[in-house]
C-alpha positions as CSV (number, residue, x, y, z in Angstrom):
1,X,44.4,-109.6,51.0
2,X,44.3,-111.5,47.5
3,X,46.9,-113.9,48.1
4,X,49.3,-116.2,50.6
5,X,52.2,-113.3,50.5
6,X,49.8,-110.2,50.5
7,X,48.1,-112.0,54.0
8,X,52.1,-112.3,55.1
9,X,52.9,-109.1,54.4
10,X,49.7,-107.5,55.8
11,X,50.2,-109.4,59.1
12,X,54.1,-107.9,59.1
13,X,52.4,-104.5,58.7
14,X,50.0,-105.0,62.2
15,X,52.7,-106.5,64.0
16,X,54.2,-103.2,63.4
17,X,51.7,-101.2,64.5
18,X,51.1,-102.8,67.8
19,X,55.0,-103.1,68.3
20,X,55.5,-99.5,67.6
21,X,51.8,-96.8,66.3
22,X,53.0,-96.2,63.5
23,X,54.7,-96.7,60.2
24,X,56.9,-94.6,57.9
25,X,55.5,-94.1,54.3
26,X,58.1,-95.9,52.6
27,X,57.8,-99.3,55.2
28,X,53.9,-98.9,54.4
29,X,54.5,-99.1,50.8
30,X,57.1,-102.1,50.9
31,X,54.1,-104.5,52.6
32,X,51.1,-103.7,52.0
33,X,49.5,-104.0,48.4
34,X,46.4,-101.3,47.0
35,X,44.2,-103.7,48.6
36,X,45.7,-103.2,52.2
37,X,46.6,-100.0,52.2
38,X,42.7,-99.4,51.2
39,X,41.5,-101.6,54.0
40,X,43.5,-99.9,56.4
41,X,42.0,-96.0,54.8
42,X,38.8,-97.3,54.4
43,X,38.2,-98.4,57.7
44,X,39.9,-95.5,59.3
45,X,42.1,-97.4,61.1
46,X,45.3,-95.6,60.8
47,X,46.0,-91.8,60.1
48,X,48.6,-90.6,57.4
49,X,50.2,-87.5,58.7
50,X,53.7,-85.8,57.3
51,X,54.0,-89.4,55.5
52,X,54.1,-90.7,58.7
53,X,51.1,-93.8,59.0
54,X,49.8,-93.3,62.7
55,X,47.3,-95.9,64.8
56,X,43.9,-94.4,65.5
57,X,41.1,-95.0,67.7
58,X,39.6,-97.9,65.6
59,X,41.9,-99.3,65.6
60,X,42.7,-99.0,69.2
61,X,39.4,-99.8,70.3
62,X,39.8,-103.5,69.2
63,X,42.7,-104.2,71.6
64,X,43.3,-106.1,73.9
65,X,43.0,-108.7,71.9
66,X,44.6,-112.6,72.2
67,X,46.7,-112.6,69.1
68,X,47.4,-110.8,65.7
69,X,44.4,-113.4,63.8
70,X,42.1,-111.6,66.2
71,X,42.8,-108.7,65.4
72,X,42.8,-109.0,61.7
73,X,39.2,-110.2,62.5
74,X,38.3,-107.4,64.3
75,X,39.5,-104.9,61.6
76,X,37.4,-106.6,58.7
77,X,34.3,-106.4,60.8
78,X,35.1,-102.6,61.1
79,X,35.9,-102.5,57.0
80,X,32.1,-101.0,55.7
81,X,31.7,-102.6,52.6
82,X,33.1,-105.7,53.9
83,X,30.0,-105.2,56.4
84,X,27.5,-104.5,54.7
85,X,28.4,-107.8,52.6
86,X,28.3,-110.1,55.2
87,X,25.0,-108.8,56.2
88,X,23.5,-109.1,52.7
89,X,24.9,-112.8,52.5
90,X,23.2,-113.0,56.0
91,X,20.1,-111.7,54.9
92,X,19.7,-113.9,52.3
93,X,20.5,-116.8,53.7
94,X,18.1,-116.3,57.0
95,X,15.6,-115.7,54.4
96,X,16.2,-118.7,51.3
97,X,16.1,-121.5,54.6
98,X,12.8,-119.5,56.4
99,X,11.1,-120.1,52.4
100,X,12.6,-123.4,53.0
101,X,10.3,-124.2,56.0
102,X,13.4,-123.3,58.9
103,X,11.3,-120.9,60.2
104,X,12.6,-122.4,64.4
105,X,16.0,-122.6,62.9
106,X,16.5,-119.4,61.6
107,X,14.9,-117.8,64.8
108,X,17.6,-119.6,66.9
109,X,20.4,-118.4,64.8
110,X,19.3,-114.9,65.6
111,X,18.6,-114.6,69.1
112,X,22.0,-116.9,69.9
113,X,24.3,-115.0,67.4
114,X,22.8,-112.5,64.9
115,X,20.5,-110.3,67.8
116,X,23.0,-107.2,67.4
117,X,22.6,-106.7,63.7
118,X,18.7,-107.5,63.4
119,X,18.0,-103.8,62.1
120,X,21.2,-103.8,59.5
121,X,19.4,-106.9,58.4
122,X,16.1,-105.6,58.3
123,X,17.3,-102.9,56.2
124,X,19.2,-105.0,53.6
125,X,15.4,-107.1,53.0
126,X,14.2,-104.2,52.3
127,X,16.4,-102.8,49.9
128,X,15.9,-106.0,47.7
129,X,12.8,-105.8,47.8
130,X,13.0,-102.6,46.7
131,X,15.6,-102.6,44.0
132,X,16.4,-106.3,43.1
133,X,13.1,-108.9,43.5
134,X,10.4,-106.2,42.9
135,X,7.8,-107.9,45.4
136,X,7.9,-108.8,48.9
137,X,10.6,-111.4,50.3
138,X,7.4,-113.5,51.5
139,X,5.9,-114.3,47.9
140,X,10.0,-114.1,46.3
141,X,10.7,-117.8,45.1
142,X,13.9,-119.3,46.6
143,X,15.2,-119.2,42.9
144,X,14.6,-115.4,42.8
145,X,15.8,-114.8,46.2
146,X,19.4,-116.8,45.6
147,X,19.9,-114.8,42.1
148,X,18.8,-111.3,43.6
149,X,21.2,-111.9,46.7
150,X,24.2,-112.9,44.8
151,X,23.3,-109.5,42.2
152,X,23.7,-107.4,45.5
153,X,27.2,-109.0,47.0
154,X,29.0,-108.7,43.2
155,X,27.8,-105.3,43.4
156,X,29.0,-104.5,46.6
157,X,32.3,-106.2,45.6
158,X,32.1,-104.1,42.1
159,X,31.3,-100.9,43.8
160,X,34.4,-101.4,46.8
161,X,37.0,-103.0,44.2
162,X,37.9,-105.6,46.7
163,X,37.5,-109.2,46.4
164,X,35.7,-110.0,49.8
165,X,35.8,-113.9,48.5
166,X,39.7,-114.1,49.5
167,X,38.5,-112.1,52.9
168,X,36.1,-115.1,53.8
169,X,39.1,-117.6,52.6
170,X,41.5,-115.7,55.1
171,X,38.9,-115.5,57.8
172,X,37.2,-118.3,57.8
173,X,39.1,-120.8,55.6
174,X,35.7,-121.5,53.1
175,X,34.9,-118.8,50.1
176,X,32.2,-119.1,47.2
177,X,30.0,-121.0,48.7
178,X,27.0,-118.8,50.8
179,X,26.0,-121.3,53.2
180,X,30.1,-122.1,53.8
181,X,29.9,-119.0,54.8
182,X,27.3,-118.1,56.6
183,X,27.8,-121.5,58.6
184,X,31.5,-120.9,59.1
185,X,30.8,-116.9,60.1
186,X,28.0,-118.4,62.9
187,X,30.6,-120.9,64.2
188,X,32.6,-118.2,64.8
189,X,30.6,-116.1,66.1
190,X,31.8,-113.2,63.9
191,X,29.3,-110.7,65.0
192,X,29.3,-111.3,68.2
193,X,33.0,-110.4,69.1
194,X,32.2,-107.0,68.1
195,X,33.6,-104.6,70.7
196,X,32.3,-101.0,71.7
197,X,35.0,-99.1,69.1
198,X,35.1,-95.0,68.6
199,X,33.5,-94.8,66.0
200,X,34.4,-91.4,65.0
201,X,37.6,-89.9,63.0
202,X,40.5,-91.5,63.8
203,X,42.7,-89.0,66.6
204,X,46.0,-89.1,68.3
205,X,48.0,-85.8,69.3
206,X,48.7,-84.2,65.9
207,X,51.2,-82.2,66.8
208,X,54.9,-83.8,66.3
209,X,57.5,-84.8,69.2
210,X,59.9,-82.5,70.1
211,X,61.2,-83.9,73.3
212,X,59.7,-85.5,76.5
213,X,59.4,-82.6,78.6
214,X,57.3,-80.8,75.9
215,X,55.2,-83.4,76.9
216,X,55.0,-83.0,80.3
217,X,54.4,-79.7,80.2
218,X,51.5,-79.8,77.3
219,X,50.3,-83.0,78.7
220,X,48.0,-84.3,75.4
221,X,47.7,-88.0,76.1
222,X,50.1,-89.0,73.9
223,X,50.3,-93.0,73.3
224,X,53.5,-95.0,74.4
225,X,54.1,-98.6,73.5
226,X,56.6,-100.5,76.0
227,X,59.8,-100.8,73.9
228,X,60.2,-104.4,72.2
229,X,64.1,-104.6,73.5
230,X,66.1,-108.0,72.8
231,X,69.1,-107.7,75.2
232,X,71.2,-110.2,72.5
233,X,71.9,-106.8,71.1
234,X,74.7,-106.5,73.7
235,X,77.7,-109.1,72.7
236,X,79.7,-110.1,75.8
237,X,78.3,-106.4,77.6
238,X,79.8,-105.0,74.4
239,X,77.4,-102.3,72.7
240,X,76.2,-104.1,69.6
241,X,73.3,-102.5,68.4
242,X,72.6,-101.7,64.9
243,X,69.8,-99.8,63.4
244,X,66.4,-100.9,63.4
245,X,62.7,-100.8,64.0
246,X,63.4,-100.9,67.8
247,X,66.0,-97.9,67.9
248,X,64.0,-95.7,65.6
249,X,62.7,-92.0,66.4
250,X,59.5,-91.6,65.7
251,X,57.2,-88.6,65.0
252,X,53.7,-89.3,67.0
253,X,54.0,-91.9,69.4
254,X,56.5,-93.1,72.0
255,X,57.8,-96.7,71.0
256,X,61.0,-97.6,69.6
257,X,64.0,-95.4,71.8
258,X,64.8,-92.5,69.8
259,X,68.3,-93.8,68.8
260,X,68.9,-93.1,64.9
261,X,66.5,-91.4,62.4
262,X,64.9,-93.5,59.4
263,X,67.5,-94.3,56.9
264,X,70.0,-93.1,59.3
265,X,73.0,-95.4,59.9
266,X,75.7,-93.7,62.6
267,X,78.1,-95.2,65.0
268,X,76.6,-94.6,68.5
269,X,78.1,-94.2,71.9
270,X,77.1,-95.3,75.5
271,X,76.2,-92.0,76.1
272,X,74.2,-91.3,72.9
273,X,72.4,-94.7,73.8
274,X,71.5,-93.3,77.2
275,X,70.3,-90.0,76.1
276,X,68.1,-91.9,73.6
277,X,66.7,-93.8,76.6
278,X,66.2,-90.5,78.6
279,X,63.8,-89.6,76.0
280,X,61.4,-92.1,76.4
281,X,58.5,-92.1,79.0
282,X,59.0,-95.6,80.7
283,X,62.5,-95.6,81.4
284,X,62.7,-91.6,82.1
285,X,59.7,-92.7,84.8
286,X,62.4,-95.7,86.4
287,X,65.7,-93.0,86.0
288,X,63.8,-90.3,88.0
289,X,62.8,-92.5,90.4
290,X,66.3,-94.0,90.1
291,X,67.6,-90.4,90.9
292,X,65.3,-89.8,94.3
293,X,66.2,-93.0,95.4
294,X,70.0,-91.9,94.7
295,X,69.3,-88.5,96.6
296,X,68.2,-90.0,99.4
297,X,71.5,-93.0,99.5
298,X,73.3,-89.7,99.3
299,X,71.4,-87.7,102.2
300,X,70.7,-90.2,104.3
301,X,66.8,-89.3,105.0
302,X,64.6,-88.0,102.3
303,X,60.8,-86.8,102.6
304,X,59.8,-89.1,99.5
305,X,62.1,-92.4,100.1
306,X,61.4,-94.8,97.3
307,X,63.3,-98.1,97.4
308,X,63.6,-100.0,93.9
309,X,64.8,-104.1,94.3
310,X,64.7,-106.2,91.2
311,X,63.1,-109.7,90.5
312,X,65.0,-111.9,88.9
313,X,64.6,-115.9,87.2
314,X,66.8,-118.4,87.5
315,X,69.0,-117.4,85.3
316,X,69.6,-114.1,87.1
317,X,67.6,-112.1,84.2
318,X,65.1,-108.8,85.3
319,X,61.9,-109.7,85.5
320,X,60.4,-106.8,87.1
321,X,61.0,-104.3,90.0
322,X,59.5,-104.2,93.4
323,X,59.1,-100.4,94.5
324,X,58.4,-99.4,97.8
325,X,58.5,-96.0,99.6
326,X,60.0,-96.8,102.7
327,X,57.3,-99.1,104.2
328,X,56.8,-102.9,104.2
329,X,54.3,-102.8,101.5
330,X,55.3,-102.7,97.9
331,X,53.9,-102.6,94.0
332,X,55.2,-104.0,91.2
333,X,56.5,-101.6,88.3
334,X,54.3,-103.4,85.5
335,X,51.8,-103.3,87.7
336,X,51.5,-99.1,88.4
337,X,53.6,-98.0,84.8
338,X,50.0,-97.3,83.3
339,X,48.9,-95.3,86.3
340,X,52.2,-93.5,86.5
341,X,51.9,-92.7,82.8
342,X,48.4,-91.7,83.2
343,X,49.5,-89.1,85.7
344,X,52.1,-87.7,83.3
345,X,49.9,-87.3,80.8
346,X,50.4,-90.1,78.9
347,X,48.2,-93.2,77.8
348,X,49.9,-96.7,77.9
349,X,48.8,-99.0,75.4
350,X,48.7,-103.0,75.9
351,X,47.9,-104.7,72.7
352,X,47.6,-107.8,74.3
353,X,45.8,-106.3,77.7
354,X,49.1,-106.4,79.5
355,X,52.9,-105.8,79.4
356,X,54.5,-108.4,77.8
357,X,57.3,-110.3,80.1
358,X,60.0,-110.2,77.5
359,X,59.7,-106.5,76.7
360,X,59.4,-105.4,80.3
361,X,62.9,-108.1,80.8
362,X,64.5,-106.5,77.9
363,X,64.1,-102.7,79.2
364,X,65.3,-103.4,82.8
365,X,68.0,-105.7,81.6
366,X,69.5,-103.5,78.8
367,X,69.4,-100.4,81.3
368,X,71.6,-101.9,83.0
369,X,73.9,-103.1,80.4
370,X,73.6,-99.5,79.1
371,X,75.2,-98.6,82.6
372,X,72.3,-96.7,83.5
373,X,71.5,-98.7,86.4
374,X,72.9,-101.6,87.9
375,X,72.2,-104.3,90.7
376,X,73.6,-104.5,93.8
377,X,74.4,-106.9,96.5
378,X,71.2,-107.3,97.8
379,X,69.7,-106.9,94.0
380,X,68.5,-103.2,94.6
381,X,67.9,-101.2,91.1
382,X,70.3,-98.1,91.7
383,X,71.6,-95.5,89.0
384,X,74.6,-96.1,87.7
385,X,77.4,-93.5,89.4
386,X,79.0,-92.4,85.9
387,X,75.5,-92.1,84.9
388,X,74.4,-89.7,88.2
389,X,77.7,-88.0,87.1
390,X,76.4,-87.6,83.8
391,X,72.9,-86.4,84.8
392,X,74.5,-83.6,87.3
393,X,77.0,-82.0,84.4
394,X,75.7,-78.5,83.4
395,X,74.3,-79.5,79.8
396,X,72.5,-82.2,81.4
397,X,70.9,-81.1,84.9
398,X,68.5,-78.7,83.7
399,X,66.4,-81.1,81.8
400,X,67.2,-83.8,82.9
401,X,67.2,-83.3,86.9
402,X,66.0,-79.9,87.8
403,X,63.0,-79.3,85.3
404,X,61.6,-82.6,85.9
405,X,61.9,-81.8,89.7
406,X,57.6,-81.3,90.2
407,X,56.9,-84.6,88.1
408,X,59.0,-86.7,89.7
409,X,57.1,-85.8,93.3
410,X,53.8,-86.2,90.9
411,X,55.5,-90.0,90.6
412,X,56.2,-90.5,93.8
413,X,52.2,-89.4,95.6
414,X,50.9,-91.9,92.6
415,X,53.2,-94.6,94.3
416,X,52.7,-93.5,97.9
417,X,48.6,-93.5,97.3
418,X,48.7,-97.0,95.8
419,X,50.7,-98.4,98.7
């Protein structure tokens, strides 16, 4: 992060991960720099599988957070040179206005923002006394102390070949100047928004997707992301969608729906769209509810009713769906998709601690523009009859219907228990 258009393209490169896990090889390569792609290896954020860049724990241990600038603070703190500099520059700056006679000052600034890292600093006094001032810190003139300090950061710099000067600019808008710094990192409270992170290697399932009930039955906790969906993609209810981040398959993690392969550029049908949505955990979840809820239109009485009726805002746009399973009481489907997911054998991940309204609008209004589902008078969510048609043909009704007969019933006691 050297420069305005490295910071750009950095920040392109986390919006992508926490749209979508992971990144191909060649979209890592196009926006981020040396420096970047060594921040995001270095700090074991991310791990580089079949050339495939995947999110790991660290990195997932910093969510939720409020907005891509906090999260770009909480990878730096994770970064260990980057660290271990900051606590040197600390260190010595604790110690230079103690010699100066500060002695009540500096023992605020460490109980009130600094009491987390009071060993790390400990440990850094030490080592300059021991390799850079040659006597104790308490008989060290300030003189010695500045010079010594400074020695240590360029050759923490030298030794990490990253210029952590431009990191303090980016982070906290002052660089070159210690007691900026140190000042500017205190108002911030840098250390203090340190989170409880994994801190070992980084893991997700290693294994490759193959299709979603592999998953089910080898539940491994694979991540989904809620697809980032822009219904503008439809033109007039026309089919309009060209290829993109959004419609991309993708090796390790469920995001994007599984519509063209990288590089790929095909005309696509209605029914090649909905078989890409079919292979997806959220909306597979709402089609097989979808489908008991058609069973039982069909039967007339079901053991496991479930009722689906959409929200909608002014302008007549999805919001969200109200399920119920035949009783007065009902949940909302952002509010039980991670529990639902969890029982599948999935983890949901929120970046920003919860579903995001537009994606969850964008999913519920473009399956129905996708003529998988549609609303009727009385704004219930229902499958779409060519699509039930479609779901009972021969090539489709074993996976689709029958095999996923003992999760679906799995879906419907997570509902039933929450209600």
């Amino acid at each position: 992060m050297d420069d305005e258009n490295s910071h750009i393209a950095f920040r392109i490169i986390l919006n992508y991960l926490i749209d979508f896990g992971e990144c191909s090889d060649e979209e890592i390569h196009r926006n981020c720099n040396v420096q970047d792609l060594k921040l995001l290896k270095d700090s074991k954020l991310v791990l580089v599988l079949d050339k495939t860049w995947i999110i790991g724990n660290r990195l997932l241990g910093l969510f939720p957070v409020k907005d891509v600038e906090q999260l770009l603070f909480g990878i730096c703190s994770l970064h260990p040179a980057y660290r271990r500099y900051l606590i040197v520059l600390i260190a010595g700056e604790i110690t230079r206005h103690g010699l100066e006679g500060a002695m009540d000052l500096t023992e605020d600034w460490v109980v009130k923002g600094l009491s987390g890292v009071v060993g790390e600093l400990n440990q850094i006094l030490n080592e300059l006394e021991r390799d850079y001032l040659e006597t104790s810190v308490k008989k060290a003139s300030i003189g010695n102390i500045v010079r010594s300090n400074n020695n240590l950061l360029e050759d923490i710099q030298h030794e990490a070949s990253l210029d952590f000067n431009a990191w303090n600019k980016e982070l906290f808008g002052v660089s070159g100047n210690n007691e900026a710094v140190f000042q500017a990192l205190l108002s911030r409270q840098f250390f203090q928004q340190e989170r409880s992170v994994i801190n070992d290697d980084v893991k997700v399932s290693p294994s490759k997707i193959v299709d979603i009930n592999t998953d089910l039955s080898n539940p491994n906790s694979r991540l989904v992301f809620f697809p980032p969906l822009d219904i503008q993609e439809f033109e007039n209810g026309e089919l309009n969608i060209q290829p993109s981040p959004t419609w991309r398959k993708r090796q390790y993690v469920y995001s994007s729906i599984p519509l063209w392969g990288l590089n790929e550029d095909i005309s696509v049908t209605t029914e090649d769209l909905q078989n890409a949505f079919c292979q997806h955990p959220i909306p597979w979840i709402l089609i097989q509810l979808g489908n008991v809820q058609y069973t039982q239109s069909v039967m007339g009485e079901s053991d496991k009713p479930i009722l689906m009726k959409a929200l909608r805002d002014p302008e007549g746009s999805i919001t969200d769906i109200k399920i119920s399973t035949g009783q007065e009481r009902t949940i909302l489907f952002s509010t039980i998709l991670p529990e639902l997911l969890n029982s599948l054998g999935f983890r949901l991940v929120m970046p920003f601690g919860s579903i995001e309204e537009k994606f969850l609008s964008g999913l519920l209004n473009t399956l129905c523009k996708a003529h998988i589902f549609y609303l009727d008078s009385n704004n219930q969510f229902i499958l779409d009859d060519g699509f039930v048609n479609r779901l009972n043909e021969r090539s489709q009704r074993k996976g689709l219907v029958k095999y996923p007969k003992p999760f679906r019933n799995l879906l419907f006691e997570s509902i039933k228990n929450r209600l």
